[in-house]
C-alpha positions as a Markdown table, in Angstrom:
| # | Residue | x | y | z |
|---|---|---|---|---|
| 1 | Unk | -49.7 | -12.5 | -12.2 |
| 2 | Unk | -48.2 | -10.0 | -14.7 |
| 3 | Unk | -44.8 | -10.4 | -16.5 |
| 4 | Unk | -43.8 | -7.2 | -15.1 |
| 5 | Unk | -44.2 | -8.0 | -12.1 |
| 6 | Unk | -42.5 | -11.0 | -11.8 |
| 7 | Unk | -39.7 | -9.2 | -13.5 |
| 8 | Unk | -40.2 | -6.7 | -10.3 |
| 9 | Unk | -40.0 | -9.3 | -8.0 |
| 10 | Unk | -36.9 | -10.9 | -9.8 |
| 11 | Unk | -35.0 | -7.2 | -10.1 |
| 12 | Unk | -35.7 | -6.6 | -6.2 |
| 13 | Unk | -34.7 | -10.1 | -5.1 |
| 14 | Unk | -31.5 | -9.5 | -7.2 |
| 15 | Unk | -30.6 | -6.0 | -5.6 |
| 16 | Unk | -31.3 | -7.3 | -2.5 |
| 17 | Unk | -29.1 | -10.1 | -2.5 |
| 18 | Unk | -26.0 | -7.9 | -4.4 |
| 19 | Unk | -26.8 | -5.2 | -2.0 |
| 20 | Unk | -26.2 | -8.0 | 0.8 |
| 21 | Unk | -22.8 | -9.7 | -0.6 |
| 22 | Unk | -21.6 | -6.0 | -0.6 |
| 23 | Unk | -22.7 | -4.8 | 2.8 |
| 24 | Unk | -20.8 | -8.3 | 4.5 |
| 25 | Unk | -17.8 | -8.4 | 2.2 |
| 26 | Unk | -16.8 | -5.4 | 1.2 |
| 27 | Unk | -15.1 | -4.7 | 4.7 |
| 28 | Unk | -13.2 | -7.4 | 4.1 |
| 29 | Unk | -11.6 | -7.3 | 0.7 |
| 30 | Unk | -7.8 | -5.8 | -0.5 |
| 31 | Unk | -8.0 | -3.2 | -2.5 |
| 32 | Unk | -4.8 | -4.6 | -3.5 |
| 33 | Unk | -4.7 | -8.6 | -3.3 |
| 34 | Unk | -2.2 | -10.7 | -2.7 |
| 35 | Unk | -1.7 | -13.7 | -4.1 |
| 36 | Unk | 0.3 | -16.3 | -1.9 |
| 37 | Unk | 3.9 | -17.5 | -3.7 |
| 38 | Unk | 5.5 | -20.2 | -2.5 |
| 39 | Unk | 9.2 | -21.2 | -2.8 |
| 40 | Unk | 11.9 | -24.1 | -2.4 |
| 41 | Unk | 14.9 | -24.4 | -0.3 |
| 42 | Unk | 16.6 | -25.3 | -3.5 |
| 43 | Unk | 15.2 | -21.8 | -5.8 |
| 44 | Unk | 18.2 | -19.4 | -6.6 |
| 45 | Unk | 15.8 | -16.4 | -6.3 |
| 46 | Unk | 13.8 | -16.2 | -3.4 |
| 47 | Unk | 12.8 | -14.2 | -0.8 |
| 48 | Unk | 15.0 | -14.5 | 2.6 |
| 49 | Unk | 13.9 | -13.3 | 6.3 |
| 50 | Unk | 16.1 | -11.3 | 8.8 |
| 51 | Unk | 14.3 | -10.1 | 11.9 |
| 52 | Unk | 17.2 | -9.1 | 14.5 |
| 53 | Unk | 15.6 | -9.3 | 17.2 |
| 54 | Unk | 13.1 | -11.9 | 18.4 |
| 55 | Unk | 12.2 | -11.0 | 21.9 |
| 56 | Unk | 11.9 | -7.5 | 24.2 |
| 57 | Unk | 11.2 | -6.5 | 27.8 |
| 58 | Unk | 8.4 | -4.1 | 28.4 |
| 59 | Unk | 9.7 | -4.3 | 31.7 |
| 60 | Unk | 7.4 | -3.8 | 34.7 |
| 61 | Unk | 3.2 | -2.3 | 34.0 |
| 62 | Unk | 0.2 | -2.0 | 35.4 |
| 63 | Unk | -2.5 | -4.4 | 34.7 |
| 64 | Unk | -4.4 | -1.2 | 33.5 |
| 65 | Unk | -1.5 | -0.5 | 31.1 |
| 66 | Unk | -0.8 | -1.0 | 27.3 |
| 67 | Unk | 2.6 | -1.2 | 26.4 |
| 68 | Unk | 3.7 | -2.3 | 22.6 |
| 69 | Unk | 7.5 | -2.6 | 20.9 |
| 70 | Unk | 8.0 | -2.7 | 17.4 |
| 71 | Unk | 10.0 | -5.5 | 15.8 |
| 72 | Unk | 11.9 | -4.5 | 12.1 |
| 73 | Unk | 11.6 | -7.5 | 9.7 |
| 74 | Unk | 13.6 | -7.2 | 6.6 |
| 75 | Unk | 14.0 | -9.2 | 3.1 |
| 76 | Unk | 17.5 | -9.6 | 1.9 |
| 77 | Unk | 16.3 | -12.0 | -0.7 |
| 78 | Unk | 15.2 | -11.8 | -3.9 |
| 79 | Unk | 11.8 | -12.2 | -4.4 |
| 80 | Unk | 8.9 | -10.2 | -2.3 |
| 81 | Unk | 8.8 | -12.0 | 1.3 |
| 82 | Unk | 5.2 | -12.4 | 2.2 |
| 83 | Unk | 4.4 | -12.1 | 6.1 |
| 84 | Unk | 0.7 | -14.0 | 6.9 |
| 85 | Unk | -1.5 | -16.3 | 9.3 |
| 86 | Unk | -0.5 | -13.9 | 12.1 |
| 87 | Unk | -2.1 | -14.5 | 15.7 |
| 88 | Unk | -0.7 | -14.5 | 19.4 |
| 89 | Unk | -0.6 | -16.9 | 22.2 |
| 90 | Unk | -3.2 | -14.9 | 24.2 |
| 91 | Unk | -6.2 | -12.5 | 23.9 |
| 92 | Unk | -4.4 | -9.7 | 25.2 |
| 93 | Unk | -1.5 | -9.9 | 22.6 |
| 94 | Unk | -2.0 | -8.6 | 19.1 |
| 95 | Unk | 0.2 | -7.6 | 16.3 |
| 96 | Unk | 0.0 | -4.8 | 13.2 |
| 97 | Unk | 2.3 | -5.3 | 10.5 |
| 98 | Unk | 3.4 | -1.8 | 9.4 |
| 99 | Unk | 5.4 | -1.4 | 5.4 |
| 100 | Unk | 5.6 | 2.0 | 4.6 |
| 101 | Unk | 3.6 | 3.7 | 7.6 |
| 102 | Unk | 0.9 | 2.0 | 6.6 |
| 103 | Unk | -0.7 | -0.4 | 9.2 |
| 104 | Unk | -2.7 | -3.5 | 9.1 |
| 105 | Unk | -5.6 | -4.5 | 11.4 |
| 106 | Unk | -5.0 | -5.8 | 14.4 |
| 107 | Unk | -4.3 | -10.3 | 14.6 |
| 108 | Unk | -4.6 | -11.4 | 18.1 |
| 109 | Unk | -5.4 | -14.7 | 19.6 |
| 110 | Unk | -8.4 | -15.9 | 17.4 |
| 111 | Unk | -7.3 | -14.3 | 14.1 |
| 112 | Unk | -8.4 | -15.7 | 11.1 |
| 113 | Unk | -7.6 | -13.4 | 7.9 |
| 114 | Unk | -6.3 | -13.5 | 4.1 |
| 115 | Unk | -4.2 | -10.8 | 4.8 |
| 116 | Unk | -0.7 | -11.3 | 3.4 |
| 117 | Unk | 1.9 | -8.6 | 4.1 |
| 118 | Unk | 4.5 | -8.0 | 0.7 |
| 119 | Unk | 7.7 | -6.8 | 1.4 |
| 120 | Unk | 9.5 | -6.1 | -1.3 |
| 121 | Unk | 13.4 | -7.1 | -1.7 |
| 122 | Unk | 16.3 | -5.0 | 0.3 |
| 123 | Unk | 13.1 | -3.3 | 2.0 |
| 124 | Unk | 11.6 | -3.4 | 5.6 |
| 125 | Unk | 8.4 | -3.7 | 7.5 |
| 126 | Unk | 7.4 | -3.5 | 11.2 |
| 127 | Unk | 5.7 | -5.8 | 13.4 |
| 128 | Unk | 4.3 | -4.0 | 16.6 |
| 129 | Unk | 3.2 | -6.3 | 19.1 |
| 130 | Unk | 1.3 | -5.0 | 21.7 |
| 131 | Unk | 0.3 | -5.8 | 25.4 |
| 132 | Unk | -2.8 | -5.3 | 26.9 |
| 133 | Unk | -2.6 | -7.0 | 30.5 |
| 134 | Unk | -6.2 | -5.9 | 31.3 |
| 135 | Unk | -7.5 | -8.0 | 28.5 |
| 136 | Unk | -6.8 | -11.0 | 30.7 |
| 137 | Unk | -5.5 | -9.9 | 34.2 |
| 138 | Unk | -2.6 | -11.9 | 35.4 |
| 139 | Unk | 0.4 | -10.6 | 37.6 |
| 140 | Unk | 4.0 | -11.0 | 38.3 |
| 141 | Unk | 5.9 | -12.1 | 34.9 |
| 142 | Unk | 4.4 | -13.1 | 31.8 |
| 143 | Unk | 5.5 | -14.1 | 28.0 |
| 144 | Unk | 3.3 | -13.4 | 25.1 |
| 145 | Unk | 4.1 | -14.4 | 21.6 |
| 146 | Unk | 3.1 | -13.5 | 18.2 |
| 147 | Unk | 3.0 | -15.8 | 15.3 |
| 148 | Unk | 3.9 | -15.2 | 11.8 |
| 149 | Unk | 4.1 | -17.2 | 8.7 |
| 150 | Unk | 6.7 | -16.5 | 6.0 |
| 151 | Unk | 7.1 | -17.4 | 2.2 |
| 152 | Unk | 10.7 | -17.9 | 2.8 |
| 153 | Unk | 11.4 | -21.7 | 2.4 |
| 154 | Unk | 14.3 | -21.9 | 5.3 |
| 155 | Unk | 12.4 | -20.2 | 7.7 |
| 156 | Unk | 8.4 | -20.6 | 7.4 |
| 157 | Unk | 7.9 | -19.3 | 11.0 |
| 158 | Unk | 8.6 | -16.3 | 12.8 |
| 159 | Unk | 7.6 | -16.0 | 16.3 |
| 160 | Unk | 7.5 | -12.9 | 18.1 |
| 161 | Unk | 8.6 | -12.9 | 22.1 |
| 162 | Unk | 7.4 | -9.9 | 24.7 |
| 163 | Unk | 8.1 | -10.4 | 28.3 |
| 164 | Unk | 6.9 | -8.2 | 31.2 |
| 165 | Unk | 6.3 | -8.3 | 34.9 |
| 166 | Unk | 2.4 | -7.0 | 35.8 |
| 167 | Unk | 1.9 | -5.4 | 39.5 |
């Protein structure tokens, strides 16, 4: 065999396998990346969680319907709050985080990401949980959570409450 051809071979074996990293992860990276921070209880600066309110009523639906409410999470800290490892207690739960209109992907039930949610300091984001009874048909009343982990060193973990009644 020739040396060009080798080198051929060896050129087309390398654009195949680029091409092939590209095609699988490039869906999946950040054009802006996050890098996880982590804090103590006993840092002066850090980042600090309020979320109001913890649990709504979508009151009564059809199994057919899709109802979602939107939860406001705010920093009052000091340092960016990070929001991450999000997933619900069910398939038919899922949650978007939303920081200045724009919105994530979708976490449900089997969510396994990288994606880490910044929110800067003395600014807020949204977490829209939404209900999908038809995902997993149940009726009367039902409780869904969402789960969310936090950067903030006195409260790690946010969890998310909807409650409805299915006819």
């Amino acid at each position: 065999m020739s040396k060009s051809f080798i080198f051929g071979v060896i050129i087309f074996s390398l654009v195949v396998i680029g091409g092939s990293y590209f095609l699988v992860a490039g869906g999946k990276q950040n054009a802006a990346a996050v890098t996880p921070v982590i804090y103590k209880v006993t840092d002066k600066q850090k980042p600090n969680v309020e979320a109001k309110e913890l649990s709504k009523d979508l009151g009564k639906m059809k199994v057919s319907d899709q109802k979602s409410e939107d939860f406001i999470v705010k920093n009052v800290g000091a340092k960016p709050l990070q929001l991450s490892q999000i997933s619900s207690s069910c398939g038919c739960t899922v949650a978007q985080v939303i920081i200045d209109g724009k919105e994530s992907e979708e976490f449900g039930m089997h969510s396994q990401s990288d994606y880490i949610a910044q929110i800067a300091p003395q600014k807020e984001a949204i977490v829209r949980v939404t209900y999908r009874p038809y995902v997993m048909p149940v009726y009367g009343p039902v409780d869904r959570e969402v789960y969310i982990t936090t950067n903030d060193p006195e409260n790690q973990k946010l969890i998310f409450k909807v409650k409805a009644y299915v006819k």
